[in-house]
C-alpha positions as CSV (number, residue, x, y, z in Angstrom):
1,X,0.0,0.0,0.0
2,X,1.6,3.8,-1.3
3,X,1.1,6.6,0.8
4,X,-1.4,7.6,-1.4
5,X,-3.4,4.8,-0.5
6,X,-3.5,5.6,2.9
7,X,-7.2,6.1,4.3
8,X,-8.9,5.2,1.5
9,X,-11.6,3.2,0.9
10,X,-12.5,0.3,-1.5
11,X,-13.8,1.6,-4.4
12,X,-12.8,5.3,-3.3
13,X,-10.9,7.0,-6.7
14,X,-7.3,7.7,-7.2
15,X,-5.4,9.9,-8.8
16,X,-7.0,12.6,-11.1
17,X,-10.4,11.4,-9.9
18,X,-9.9,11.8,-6.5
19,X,-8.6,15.2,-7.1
20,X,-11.8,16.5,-8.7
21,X,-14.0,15.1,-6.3
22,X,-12.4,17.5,-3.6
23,X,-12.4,20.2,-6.1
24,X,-15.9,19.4,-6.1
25,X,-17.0,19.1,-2.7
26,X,-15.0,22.0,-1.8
27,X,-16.5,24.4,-3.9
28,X,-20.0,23.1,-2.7
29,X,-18.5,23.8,0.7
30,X,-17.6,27.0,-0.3
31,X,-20.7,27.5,-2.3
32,X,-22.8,26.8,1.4
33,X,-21.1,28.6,3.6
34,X,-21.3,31.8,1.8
35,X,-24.9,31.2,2.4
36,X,-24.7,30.4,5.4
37,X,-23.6,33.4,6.1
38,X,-26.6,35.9,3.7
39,X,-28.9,33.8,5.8
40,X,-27.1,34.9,9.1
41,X,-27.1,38.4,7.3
42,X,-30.6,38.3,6.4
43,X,-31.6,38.3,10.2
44,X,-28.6,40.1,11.9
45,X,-27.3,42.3,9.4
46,X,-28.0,45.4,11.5
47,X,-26.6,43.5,14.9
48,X,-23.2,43.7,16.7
49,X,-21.8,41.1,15.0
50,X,-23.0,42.1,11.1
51,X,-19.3,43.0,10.3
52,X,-17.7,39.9,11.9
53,X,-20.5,37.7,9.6
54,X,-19.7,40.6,6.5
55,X,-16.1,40.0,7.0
56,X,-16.5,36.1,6.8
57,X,-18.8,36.5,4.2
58,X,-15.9,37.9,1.7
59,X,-13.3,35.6,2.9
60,X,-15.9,32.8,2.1
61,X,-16.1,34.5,-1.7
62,X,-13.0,34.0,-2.7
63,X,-12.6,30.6,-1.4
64,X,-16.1,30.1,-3.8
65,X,-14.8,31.9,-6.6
66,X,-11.0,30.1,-6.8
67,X,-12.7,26.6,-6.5
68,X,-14.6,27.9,-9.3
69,X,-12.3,28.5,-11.3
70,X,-10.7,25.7,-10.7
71,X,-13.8,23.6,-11.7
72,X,-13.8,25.6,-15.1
73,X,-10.0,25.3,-15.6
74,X,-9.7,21.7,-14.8
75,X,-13.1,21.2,-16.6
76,X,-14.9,19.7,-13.5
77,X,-18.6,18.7,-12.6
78,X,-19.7,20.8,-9.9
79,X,-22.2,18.4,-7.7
80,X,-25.6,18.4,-8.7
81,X,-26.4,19.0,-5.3
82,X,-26.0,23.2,-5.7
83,X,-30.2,24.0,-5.5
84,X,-29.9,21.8,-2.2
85,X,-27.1,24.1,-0.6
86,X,-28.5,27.0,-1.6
87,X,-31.7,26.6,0.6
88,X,-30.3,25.1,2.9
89,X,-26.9,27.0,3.7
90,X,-29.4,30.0,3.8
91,X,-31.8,27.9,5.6
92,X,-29.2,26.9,8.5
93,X,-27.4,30.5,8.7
94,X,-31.4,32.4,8.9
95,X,-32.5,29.9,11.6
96,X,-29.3,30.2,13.7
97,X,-29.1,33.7,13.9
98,X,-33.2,33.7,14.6
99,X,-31.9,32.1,17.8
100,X,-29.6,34.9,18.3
101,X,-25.8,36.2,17.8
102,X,-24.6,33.0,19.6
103,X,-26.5,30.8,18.1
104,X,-25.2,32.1,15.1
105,X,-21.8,31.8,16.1
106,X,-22.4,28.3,17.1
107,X,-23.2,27.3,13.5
108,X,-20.1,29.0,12.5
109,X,-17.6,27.2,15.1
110,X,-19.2,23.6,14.2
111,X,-19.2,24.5,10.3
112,X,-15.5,25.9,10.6
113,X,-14.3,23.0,12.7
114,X,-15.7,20.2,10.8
115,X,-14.6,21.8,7.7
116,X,-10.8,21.7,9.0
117,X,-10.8,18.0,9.7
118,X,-11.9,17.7,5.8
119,X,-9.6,20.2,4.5
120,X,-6.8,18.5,6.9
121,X,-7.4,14.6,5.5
122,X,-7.4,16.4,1.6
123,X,-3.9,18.5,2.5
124,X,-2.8,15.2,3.9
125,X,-4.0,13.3,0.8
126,X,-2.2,15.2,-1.8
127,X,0.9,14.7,-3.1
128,X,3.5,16.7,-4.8
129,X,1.9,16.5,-8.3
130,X,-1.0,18.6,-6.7
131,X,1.5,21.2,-4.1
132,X,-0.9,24.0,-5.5
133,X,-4.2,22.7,-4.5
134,X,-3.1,21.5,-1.1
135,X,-1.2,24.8,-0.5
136,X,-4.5,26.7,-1.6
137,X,-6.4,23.9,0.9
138,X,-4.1,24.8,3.8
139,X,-4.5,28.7,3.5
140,X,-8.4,28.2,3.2
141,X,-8.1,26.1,6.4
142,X,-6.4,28.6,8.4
143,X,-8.9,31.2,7.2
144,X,-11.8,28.5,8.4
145,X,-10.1,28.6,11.9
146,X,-10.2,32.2,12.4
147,X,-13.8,32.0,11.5
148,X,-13.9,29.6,14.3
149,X,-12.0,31.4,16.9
150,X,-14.3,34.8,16.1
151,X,-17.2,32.6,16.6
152,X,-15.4,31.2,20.2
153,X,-14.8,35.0,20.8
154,X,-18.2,35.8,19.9
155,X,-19.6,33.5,23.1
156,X,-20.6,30.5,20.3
157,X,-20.6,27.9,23.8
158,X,-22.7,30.1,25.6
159,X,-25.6,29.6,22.9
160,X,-29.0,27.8,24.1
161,X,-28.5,23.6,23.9
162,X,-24.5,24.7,22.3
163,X,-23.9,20.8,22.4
164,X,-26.7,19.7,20.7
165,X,-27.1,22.5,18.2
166,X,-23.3,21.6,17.3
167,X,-23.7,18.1,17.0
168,X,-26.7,18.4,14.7
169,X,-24.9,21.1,12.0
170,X,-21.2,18.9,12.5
171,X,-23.2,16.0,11.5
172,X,-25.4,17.9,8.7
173,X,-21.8,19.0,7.4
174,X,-20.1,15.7,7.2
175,X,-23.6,14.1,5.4
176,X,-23.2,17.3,2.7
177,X,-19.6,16.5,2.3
178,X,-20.3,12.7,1.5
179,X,-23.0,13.3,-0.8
180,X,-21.4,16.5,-2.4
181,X,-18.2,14.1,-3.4
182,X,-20.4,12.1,-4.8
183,X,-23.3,13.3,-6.6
């Protein structure tokens, strides 16, 4: 078994197929978290933390728009899944923040820290052939862990049922990741 082989699955892709699958499911990532955050915007754009959420917002952009381009450059099929996350990123990011600023910061810190596990196994995956990608990975990741410490600095664990509220969007995330690989 190569390196490369390492934590995959039967049947699970390799090489150039493998590649565009994370391609994929990272710009459906990207694609939900930016509305995650208009939904969060929709009900606390006028609230303490609108230019913490604006701020994310933008950083969440250009993450969106560099997978897109790499999905156009590497002539990739973006998951048919897109309708899906664009109700329900807005969905989830509307009904947090309806439960208030922490609440909303609660989503952020179980979105951001899910979403670092996956971008740590793809860095992890990739090998020298694909430096670029995994570099652009790791600097997305960091970005994803600020959002995540401004959401712990923001009093995220002090939201109403934090524990349960984080399990439920960790384990919404890592269901959208599987399925946005895939389909």
């Amino acid at each position: 078994m190569s390196a490369d082989d390492a934590g995959r699955l039967p049947g699970d892709p390799a090489g150039p197929e493998s590649v565009a699958r994370m391609i994929r499911v990272d710009h459906a990532g990207e694609y939900g978290a930016r509305r995650i955050y208009e939904g969060q915007l929709a009900v606390l754009g006028r609230s303490r933390v609108a230019p913490e959420l604006r701020r994310m917002q933008a950083q969440e952009q250009v993450h969106l728009d560099t997978f897109a381009g790499m999905i156009a450059d590497r002539r990739i099929r973006p998951t048919a899944l897109l309708p899906l996350w664009h109700v329900a990123g807005f969905a989830l990011g509307a009904a947090t923040a309806a439960l208030g600023e922490r609440a909303a910061m609660a989503c952020t810190v179980a979105v951001e820290e899910t979403i670092d596990a996956h971008y740590a196994r793809q860095a992890a995956a990739l090998g020298e052939e694909e430096a670029g990608l995994r570099d652009t990975i790791e600097t997305f990741r960091a970005e994803e862990l600020e959002h995540r410490d401004i959401g712990l600095a923001n009093e995220a664990e002090l939201a109403p049922a934090y524990r349960l509220l984080s399990a439920v969007i960790r384990a919404g995330c890592r269901a959208a990741i599987a399925v946005s690989e895939r389909i």
